[in-house]
Phi, psi and omega in degrees: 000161185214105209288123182288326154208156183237117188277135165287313182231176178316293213294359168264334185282334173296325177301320201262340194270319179309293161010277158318276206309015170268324187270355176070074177207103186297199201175189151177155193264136188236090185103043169291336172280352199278326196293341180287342215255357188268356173057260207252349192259165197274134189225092177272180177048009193279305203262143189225108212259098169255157180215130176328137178295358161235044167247353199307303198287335161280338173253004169294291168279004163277302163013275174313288169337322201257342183299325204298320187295338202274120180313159164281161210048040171212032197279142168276000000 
């Protein structure tokens, strides 16, 4: 599997993977938990939305399409 995107939180990486399972593209979230364990410090890049390496590139652009959609400063 291959990360499709890195979410600042649990609940944005489920908002792109529900997205994918809409589109008929599985998935799974990877380090959602790590974020309880980092206390004060900043924890970007932890949590990761994989998809099969040969879903990577359909799902890198619906991805793109919905960020495209996203107001601005409130792109996730």
């Amino acid at each position: 599997m291959k990360s499709v995107f890195e979410a600042s939180t649990g609940l944005d990486a489920h908002m792109v993977l529900n997205l994918l399972e809409q589109r008929r593209i599985a998935g799974r979230i990877e380090g959602e938990y790590l974020q309880g364990g980092i206390g004060e410090l900043a924890a970007m890049g932890f949590v990761r939305v994989m998809v099969a390496e040969e879903d990577c590139a359909e799902a890198r652009q619906i991805i793109s399409e919905w960020e495209a959609l996203q107001p601005p400063g409130e792109k996730v």
